[in-house]
PyMOL Python script that loads the backbone (N, CA, C, O; Angstrom):
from pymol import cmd

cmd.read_pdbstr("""\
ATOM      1  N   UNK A   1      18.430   4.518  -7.027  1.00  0.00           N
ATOM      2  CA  UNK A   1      17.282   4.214  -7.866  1.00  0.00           C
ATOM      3  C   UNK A   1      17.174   2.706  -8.087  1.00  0.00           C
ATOM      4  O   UNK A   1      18.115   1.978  -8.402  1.00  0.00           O
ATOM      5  N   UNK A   2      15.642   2.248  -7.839  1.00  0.00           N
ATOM      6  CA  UNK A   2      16.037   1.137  -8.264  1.00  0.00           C
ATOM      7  C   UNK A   2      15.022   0.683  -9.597  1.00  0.00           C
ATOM      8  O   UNK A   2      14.523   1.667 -10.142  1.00  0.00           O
ATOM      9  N   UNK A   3      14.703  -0.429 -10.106  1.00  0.00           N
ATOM     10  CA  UNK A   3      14.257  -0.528 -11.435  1.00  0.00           C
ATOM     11  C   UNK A   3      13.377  -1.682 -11.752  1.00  0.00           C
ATOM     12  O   UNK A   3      13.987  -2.749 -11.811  1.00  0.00           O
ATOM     13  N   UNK A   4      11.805  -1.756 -12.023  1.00  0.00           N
ATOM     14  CA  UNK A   4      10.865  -3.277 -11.702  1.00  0.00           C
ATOM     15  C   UNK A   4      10.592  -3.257 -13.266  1.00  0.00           C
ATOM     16  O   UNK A   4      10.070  -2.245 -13.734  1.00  0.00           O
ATOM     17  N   UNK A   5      10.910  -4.304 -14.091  1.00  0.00           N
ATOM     18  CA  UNK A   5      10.716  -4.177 -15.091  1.00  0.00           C
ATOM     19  C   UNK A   5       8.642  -4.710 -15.706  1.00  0.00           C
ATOM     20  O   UNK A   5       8.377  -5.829 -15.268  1.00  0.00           O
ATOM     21  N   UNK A   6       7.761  -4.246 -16.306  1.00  0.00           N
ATOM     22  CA  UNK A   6       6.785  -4.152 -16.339  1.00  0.00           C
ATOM     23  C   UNK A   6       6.053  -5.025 -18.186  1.00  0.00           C
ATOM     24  O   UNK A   6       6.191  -4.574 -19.323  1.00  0.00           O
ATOM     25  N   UNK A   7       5.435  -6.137 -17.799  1.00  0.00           N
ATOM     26  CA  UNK A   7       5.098  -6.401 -18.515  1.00  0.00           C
ATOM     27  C   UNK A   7       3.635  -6.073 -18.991  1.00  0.00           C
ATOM     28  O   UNK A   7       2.745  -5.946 -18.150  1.00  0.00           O
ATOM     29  N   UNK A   8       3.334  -5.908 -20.592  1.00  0.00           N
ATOM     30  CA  UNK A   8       1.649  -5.623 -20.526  1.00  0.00           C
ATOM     31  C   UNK A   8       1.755  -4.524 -20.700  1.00  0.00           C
ATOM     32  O   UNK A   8       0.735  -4.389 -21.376  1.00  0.00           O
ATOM     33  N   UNK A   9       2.297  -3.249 -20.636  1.00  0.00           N
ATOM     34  CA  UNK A   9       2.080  -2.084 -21.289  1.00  0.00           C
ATOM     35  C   UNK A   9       2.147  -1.626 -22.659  1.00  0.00           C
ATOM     36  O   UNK A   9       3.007  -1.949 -23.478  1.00  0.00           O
ATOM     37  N   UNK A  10       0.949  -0.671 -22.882  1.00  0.00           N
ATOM     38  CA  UNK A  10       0.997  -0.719 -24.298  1.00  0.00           C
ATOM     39  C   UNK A  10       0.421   0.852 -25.001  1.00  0.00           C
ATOM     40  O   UNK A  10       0.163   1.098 -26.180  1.00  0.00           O
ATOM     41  N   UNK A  11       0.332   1.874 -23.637  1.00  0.00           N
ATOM     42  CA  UNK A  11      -0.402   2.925 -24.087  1.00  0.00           C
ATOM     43  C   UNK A  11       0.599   3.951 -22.979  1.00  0.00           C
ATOM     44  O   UNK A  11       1.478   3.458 -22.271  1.00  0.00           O
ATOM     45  N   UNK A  12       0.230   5.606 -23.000  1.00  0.00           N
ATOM     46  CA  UNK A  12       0.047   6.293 -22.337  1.00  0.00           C
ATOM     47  C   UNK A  12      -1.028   6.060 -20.883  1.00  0.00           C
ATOM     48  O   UNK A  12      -0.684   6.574 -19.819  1.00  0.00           O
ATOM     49  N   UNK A  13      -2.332   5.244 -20.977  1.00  0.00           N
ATOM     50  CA  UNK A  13      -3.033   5.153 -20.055  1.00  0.00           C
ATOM     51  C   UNK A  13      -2.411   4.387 -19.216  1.00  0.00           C
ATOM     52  O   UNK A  13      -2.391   4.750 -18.040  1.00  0.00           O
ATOM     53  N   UNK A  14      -1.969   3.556 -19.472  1.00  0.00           N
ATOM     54  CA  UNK A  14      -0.754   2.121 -19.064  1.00  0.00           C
ATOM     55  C   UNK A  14      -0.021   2.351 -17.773  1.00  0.00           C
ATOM     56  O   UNK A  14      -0.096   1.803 -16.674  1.00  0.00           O
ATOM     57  N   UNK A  15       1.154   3.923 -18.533  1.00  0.00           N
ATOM     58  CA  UNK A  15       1.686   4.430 -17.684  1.00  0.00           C
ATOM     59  C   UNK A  15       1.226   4.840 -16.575  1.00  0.00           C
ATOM     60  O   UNK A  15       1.857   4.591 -15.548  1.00  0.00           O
ATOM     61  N   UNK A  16      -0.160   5.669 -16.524  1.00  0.00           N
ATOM     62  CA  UNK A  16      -0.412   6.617 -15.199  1.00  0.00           C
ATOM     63  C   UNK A  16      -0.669   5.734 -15.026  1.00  0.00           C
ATOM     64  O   UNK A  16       0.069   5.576 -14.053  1.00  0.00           O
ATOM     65  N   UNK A  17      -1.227   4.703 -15.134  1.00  0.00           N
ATOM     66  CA  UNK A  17      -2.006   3.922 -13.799  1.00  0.00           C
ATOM     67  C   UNK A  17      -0.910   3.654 -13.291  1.00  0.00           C
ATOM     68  O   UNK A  17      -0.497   4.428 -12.427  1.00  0.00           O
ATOM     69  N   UNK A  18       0.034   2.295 -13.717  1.00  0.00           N
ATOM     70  CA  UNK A  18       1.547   1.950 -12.959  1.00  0.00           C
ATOM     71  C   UNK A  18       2.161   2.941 -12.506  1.00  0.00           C
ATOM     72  O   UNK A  18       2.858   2.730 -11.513  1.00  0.00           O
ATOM     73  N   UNK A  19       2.115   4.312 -13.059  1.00  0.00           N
ATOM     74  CA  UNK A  19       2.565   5.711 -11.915  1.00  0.00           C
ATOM     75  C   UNK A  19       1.665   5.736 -10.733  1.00  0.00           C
ATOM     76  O   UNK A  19       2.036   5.538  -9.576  1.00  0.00           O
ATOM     77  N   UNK A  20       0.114   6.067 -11.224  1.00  0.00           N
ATOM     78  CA  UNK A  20      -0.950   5.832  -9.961  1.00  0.00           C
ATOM     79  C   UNK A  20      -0.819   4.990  -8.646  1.00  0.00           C
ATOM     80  O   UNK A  20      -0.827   5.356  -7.471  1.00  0.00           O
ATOM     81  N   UNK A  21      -0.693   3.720  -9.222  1.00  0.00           N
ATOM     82  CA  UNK A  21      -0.155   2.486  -8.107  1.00  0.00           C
ATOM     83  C   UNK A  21       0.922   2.197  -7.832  1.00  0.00           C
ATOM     84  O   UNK A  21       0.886   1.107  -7.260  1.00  0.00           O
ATOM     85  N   UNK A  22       2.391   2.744  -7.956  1.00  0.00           N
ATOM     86  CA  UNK A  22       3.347   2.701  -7.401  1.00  0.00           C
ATOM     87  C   UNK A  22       3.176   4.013  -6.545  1.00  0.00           C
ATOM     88  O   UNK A  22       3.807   3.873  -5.497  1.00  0.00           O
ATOM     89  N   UNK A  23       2.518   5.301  -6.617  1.00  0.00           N
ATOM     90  CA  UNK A  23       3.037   6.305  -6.019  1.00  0.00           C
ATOM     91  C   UNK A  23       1.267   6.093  -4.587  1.00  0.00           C
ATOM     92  O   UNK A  23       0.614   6.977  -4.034  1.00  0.00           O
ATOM     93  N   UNK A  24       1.172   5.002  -4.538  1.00  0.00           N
ATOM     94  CA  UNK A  24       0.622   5.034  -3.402  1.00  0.00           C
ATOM     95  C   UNK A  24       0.941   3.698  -2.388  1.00  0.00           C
ATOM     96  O   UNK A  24       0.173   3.345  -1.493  1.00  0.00           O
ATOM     97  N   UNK A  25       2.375   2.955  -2.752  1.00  0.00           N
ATOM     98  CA  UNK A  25       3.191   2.677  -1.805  1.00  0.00           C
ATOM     99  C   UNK A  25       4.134   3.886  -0.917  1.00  0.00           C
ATOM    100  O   UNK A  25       4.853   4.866  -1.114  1.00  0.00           O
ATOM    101  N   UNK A  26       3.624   3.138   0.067  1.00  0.00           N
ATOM    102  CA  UNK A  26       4.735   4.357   1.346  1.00  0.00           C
ATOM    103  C   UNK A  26       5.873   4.143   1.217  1.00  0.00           C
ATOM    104  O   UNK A  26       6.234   2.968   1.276  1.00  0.00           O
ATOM    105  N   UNK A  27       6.592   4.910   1.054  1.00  0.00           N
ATOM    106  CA  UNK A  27       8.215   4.831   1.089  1.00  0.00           C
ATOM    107  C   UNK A  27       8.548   4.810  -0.365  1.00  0.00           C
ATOM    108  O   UNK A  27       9.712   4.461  -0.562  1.00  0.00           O
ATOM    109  N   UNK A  28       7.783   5.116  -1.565  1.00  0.00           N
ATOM    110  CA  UNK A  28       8.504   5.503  -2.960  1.00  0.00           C
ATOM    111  C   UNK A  28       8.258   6.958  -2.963  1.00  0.00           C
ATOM    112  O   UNK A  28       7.372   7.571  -2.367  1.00  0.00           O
ATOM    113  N   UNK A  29       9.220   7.424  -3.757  1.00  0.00           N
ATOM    114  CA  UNK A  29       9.230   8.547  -4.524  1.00  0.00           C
ATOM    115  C   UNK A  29      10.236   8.832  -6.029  1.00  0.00           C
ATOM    116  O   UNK A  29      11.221   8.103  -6.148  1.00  0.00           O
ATOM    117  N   UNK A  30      10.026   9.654  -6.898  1.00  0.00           N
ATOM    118  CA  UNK A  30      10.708   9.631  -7.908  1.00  0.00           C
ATOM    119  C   UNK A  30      10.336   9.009  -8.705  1.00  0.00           C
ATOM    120  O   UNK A  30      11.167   9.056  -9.612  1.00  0.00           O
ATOM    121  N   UNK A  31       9.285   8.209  -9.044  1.00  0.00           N
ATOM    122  CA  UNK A  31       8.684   7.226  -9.539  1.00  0.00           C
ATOM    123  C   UNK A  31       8.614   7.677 -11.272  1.00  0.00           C
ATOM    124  O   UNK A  31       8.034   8.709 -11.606  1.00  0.00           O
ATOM    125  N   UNK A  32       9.106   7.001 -12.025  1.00  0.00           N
ATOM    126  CA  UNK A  32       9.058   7.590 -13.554  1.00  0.00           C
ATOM    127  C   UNK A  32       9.078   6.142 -14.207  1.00  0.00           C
ATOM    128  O   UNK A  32       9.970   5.320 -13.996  1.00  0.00           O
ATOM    129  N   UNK A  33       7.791   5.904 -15.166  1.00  0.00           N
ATOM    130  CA  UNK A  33       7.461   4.937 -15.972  1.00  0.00           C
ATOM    131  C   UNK A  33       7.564   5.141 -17.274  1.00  0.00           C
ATOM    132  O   UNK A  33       6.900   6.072 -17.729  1.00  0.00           O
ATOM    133  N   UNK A  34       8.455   4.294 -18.255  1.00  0.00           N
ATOM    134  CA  UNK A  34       8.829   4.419 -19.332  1.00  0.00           C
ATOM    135  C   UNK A  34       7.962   3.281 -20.060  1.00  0.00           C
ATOM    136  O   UNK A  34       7.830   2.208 -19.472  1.00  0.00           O
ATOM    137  N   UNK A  35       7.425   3.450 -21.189  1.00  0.00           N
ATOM    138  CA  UNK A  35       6.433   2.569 -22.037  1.00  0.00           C
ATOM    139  C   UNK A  35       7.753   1.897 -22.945  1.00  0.00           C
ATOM    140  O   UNK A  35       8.026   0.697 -22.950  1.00  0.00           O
ATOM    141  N   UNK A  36       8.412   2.842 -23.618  1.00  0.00           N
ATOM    142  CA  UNK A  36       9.623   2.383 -24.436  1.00  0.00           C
ATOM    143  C   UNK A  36      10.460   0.960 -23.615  1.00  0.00           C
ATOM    144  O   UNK A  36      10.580  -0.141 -24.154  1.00  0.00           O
ATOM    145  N   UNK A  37      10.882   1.244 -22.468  1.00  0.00           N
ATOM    146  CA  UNK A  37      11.886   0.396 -21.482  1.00  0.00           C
ATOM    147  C   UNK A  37      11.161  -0.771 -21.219  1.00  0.00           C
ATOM    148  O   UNK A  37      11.723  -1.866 -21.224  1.00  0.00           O
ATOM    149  N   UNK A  38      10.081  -0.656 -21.012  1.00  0.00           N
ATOM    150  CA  UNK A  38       8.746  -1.520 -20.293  1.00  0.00           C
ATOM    151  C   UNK A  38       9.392  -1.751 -18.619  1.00  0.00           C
ATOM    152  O   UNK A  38       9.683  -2.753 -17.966  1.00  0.00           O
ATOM    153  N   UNK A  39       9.419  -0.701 -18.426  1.00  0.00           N
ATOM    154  CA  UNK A  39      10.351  -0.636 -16.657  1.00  0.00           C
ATOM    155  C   UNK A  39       9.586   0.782 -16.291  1.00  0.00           C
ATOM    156  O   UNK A  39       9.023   1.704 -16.882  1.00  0.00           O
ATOM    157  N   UNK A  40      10.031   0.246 -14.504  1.00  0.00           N
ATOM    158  CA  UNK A  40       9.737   1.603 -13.788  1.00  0.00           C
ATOM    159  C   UNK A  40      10.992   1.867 -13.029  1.00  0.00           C
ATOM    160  O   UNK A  40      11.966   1.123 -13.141  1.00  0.00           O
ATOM    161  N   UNK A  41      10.982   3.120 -12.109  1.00  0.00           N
ATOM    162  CA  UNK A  41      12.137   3.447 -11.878  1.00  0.00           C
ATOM    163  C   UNK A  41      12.014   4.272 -10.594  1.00  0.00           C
ATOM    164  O   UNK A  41      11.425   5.307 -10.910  1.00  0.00           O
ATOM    165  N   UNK A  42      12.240   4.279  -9.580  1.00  0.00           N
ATOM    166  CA  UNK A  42      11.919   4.509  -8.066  1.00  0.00           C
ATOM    167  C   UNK A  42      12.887   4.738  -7.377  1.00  0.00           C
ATOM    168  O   UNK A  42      13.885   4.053  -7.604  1.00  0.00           O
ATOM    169  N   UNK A  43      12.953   5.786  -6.280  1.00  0.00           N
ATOM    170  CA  UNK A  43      13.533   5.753  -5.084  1.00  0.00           C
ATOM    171  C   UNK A  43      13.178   5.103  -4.261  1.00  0.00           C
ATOM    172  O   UNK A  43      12.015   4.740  -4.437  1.00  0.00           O
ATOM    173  N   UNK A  44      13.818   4.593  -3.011  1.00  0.00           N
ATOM    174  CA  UNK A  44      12.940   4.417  -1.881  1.00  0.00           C
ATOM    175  C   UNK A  44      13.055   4.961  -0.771  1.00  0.00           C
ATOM    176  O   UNK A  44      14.002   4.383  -0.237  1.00  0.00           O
ATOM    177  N   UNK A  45      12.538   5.981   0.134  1.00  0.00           N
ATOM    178  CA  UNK A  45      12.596   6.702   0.926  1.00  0.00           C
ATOM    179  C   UNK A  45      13.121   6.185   2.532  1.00  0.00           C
ATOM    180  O   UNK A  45      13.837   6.740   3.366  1.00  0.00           O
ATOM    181  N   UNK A  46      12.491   5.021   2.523  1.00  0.00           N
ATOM    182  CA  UNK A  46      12.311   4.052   3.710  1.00  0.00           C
ATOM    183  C   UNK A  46      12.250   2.513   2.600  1.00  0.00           C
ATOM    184  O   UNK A  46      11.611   2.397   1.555  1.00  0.00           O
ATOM    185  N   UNK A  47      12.850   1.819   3.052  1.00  0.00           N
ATOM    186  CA  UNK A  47      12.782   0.068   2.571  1.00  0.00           C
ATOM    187  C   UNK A  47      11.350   0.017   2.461  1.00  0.00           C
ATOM    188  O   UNK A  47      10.474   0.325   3.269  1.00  0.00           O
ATOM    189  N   UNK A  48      11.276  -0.618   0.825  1.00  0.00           N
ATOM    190  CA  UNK A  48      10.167  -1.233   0.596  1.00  0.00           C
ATOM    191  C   UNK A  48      10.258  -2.733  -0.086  1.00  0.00           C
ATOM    192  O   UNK A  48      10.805  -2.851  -1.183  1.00  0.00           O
ATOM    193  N   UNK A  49       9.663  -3.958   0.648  1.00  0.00           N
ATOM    194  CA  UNK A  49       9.659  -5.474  -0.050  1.00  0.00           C
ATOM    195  C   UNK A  49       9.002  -5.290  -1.284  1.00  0.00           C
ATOM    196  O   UNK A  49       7.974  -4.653  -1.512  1.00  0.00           O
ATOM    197  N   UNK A  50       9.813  -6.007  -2.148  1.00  0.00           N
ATOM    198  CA  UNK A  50      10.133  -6.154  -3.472  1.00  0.00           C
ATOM    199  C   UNK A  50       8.906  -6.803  -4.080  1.00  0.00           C
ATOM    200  O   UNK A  50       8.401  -6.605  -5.185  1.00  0.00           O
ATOM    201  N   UNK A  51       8.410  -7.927  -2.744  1.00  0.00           N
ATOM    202  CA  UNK A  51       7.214  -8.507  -2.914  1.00  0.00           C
ATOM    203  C   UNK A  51       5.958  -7.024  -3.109  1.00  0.00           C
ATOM    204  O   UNK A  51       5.266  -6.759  -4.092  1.00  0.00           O
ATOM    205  N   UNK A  52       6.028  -6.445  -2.047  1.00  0.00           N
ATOM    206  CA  UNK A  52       4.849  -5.373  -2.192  1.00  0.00           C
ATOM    207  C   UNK A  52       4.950  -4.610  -3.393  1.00  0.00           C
ATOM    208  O   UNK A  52       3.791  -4.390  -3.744  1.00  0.00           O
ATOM    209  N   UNK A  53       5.839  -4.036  -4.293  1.00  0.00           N
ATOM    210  CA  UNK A  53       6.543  -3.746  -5.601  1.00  0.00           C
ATOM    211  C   UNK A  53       5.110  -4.593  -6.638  1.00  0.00           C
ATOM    212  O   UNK A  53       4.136  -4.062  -7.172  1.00  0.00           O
ATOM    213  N   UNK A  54       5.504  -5.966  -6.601  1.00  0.00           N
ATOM    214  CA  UNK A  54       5.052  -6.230  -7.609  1.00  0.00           C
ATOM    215  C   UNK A  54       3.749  -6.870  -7.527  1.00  0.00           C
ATOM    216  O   UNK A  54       3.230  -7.433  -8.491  1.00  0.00           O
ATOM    217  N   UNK A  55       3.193  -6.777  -6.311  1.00  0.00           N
ATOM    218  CA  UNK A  55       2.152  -6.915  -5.848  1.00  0.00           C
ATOM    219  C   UNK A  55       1.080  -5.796  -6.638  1.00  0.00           C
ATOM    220  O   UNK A  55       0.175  -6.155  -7.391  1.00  0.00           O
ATOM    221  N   UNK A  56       1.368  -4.495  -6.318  1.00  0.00           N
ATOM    222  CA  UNK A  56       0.726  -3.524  -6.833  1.00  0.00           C
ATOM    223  C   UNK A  56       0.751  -3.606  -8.613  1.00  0.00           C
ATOM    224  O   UNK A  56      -0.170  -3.408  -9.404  1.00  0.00           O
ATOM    225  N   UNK A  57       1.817  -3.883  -8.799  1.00  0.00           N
ATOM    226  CA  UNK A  57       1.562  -3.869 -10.318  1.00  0.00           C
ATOM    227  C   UNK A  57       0.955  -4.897 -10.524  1.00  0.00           C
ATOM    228  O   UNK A  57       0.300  -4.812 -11.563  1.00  0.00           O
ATOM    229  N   UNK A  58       0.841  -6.005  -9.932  1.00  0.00           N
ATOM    230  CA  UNK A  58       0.030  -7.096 -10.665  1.00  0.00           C
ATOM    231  C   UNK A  58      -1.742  -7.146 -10.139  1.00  0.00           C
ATOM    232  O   UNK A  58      -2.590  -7.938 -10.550  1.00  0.00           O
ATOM    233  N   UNK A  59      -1.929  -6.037  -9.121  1.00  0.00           N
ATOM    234  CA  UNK A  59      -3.305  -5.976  -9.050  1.00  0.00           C
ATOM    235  C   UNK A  59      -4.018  -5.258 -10.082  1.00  0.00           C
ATOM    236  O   UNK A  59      -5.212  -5.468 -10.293  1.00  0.00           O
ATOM    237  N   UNK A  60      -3.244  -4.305 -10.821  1.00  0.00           N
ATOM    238  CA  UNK A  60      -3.506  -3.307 -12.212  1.00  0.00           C
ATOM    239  C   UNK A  60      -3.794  -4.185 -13.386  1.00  0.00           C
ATOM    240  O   UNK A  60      -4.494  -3.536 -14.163  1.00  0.00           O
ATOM    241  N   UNK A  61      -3.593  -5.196 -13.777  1.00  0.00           N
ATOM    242  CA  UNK A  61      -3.134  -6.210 -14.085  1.00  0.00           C
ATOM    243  C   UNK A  61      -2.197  -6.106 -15.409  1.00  0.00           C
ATOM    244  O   UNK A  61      -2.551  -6.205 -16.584  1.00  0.00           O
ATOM    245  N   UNK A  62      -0.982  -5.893 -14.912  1.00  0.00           N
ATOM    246  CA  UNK A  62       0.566  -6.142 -15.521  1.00  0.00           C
ATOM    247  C   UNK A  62       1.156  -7.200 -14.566  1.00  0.00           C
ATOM    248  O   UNK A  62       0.807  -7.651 -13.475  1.00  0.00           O
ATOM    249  N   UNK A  63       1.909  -7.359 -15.180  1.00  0.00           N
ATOM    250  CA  UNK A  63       3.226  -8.323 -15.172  1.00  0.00           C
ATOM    251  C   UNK A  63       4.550  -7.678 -14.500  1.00  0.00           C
ATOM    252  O   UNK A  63       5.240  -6.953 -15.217  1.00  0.00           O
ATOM    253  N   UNK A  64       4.910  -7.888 -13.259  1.00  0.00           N
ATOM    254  CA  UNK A  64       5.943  -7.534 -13.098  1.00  0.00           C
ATOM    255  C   UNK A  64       7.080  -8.593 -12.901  1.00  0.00           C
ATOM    256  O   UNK A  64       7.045  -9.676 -12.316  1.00  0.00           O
ATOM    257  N   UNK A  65       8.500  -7.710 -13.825  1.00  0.00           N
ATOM    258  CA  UNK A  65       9.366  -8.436 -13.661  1.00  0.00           C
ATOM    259  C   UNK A  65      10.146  -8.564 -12.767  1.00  0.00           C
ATOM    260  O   UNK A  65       9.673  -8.603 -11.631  1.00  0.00           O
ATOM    261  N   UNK A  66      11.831  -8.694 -12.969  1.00  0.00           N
ATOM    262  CA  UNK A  66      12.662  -8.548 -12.284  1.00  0.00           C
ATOM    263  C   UNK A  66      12.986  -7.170 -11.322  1.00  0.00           C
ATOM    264  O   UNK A  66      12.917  -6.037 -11.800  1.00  0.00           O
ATOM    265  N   UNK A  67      13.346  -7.432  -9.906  1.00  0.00           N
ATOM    266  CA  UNK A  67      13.654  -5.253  -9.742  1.00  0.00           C
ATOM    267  C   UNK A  67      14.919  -5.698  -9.631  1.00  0.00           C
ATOM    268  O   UNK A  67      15.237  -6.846  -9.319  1.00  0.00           O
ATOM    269  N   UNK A  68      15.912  -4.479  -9.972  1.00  0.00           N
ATOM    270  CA  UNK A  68      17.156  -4.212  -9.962  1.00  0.00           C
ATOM    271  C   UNK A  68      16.954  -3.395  -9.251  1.00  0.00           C
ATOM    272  O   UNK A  68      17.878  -2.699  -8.831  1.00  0.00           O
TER     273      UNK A  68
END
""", "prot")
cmd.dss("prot")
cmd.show_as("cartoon", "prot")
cmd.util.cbc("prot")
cmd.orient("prot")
């Protein structure tokens, strides 16, 4: 599992979307967004750049942080 921490969330709506747009990168699955953590939390099926990660969250427009 790995872990992109998410800035800018502040609702339930928040979440699905950052669920919405992570679960239409290829190669995630498991995908579970916590509002409390302000993180997301992913498998990756096949390697995915870290860049493309936070790419998607920042077209939603959040803030992504660090991935672990």
């Amino acid at each position: 599992m790995k872990t992109v921490e998410i800035k800018g969330m502040s609702c339930p709506h928040c979440v699905a979307s950052v669920t919405k747009a992570l679960s239409s990168v290829e190669g995630l699955k498991n995908i579970s967004v916590s509002l409390e953590k302000a993180e997301a939390t992913y498998e990756e099926v096949t390697p995915v750049d870290e860049a493309k990660i936070k790419e998607v969250i920042s077209k939603i427009g959040f803030e992504p942080g660090a991935v672990k």
